[in-house]
N, C-alpha and C positions, 0 to 999 in steps of 0.2 A: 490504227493497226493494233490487233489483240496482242495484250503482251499474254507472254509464257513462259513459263519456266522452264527450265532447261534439263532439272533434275531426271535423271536416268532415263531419257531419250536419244541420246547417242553415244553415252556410256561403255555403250555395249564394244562399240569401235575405236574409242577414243586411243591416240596413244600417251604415253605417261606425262610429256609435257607437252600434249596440246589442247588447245582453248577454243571453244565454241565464244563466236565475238556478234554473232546475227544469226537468230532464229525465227521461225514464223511456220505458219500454216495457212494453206487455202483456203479459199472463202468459202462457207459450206454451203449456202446457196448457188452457187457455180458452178463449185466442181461438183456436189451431189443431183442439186434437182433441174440443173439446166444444160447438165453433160449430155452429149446425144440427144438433143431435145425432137429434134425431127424428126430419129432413128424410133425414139419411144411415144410418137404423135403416130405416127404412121403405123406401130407395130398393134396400138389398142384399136386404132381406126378396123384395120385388118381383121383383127379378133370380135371387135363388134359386129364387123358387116361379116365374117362366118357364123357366129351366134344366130343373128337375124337372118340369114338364108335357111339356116338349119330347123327354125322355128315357124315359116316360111314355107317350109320343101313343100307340104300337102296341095301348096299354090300351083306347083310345076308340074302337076300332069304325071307325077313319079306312080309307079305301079304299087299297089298298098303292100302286097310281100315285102318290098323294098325302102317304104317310107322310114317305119321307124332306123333301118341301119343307118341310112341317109341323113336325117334328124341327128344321130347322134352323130354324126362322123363331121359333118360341120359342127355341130355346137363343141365336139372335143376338139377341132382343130382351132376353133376360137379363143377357147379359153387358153389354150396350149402358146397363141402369141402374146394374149394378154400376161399370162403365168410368164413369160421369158421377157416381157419388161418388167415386170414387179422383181425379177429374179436380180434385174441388170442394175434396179436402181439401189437394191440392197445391198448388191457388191459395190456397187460406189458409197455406199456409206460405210460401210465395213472399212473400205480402203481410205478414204476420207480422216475416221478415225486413229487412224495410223500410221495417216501421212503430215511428216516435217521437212521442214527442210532449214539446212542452216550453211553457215560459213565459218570457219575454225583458222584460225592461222596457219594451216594448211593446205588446206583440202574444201572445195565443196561439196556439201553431204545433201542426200535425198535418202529420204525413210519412208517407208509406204508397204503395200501388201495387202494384199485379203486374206487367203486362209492364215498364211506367218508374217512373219513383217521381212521386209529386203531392206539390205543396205546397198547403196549406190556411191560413189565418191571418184571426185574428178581432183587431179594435185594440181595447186591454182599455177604450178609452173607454166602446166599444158594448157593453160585457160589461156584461147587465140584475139576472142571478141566476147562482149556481152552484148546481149541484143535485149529489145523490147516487141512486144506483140498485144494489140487489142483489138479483139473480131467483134463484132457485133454482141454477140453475148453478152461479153464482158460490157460493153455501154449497158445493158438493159438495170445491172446492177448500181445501186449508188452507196458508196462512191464507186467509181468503177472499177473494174479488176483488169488482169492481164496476166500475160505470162512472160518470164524472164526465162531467156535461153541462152546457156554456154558453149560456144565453140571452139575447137579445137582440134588438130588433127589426129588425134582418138575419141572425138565424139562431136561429129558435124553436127552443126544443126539442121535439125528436120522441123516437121509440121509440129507446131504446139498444140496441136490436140491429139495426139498421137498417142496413145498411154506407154506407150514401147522406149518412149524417146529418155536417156537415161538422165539427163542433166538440164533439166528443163524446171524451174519452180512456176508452178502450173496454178492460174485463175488467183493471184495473190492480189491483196488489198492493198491501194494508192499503188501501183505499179511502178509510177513515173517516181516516186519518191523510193521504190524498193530498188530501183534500177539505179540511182543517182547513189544510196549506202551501199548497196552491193560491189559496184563500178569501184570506186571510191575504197572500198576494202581490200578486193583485187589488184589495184593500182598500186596500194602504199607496199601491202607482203609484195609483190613481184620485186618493186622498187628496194625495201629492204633484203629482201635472198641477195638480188643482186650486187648488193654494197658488201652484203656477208662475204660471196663469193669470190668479190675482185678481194676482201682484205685477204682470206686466207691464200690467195693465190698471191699478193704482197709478201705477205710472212714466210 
């Protein structure tokens, strides 16, 4: 697992006495180049075969007034799907760059964003279940990745590939071992709040 520093990445949200205890980032071959991998297989295919119709058209019997508009209006619609994968993967790297995710003795946080950065955060009270998830994708990779997702009843869980989905730490490296210290960190704060809480309510 990458280590990393913790230094002024959640800073921004922290409150006075709390502690970032597990931090991490997605795998950047995952969540970058093999995010939407069919979506952007299929969108160059498409832009190739308008290219090559467009280059092509003189083959179709087109009336010659007509060819060159023809010619260009496939070959700009080609390039126009190719252009919106290239667009789509560069937003995953943008977002990539600027996505964390960690656990604080309060709260689960997620930090992410393309044009700014978002903060996201779930209070580990509400934390109902942790789950685990590995699609195929994540095998292709070694070691493999996965995605860890928090439910609760202010943030069900949904699909993990969903980029909408708010509490979700998405395509992270050894999964099965992020799932076991995350589980594991959740257990102990709930366990301690609650000992907090029956003492003050003793006192």
């Amino acid at each position: 697992m990458e280590k990393l520093e913790v230094n002024n990445v959640f800073n921004e949200i922290l409150g006075d006495d709390e502690k970032i205890l597990f931090i991490l980032k997605p795998n950047k071959t995952r969540f970058v180049w093999l995010r939407n991998f069919i979506g952007r297989i299929l969108g160059i295919l498409f832009g190739i075969a308008f290219v090559v119709l467009g280059a092509v058209a003189s083959e179709f019997g087109i009336k010659e007034n007509e060819l060159l508009t023809t010619q260009i209006s496939f070959i700009l619609f080609g390039i126009f799907f190719i252009l919106l994968v290239l667009i789509e993967m560069i937003c995953a790297y943008v977002m990539y760059k600027n996505t964390f995710y960690a656990v604080s003795d309060k709260r689960i946080l997620v930090r992410t964003g393309i044009i700014g950065v978002d903060f996201r955060n779930l209070d580990i009270s509400f934390v109902g279940s942790v789950n685990i998830n590995i699609n195929l994708y994540d095998k292709f990779i070694k070691p493999n990745t996965g995605t860890i997702s928090f439910g609760s009843f202010v943030a069900p869980i949904a699909s993990p590939n969903a980029i909408s989905v708010a509490f979700n730490f998405q395509y992270v490296d050894n999964p099965y071992e992020v799932y076991k210290t995350v589980k594991k960190l959740v257990d102990e704060i709930k366990k301690t709040k609650t000992v907090e809480e029956k003492k003050v309510i003793s006192d």
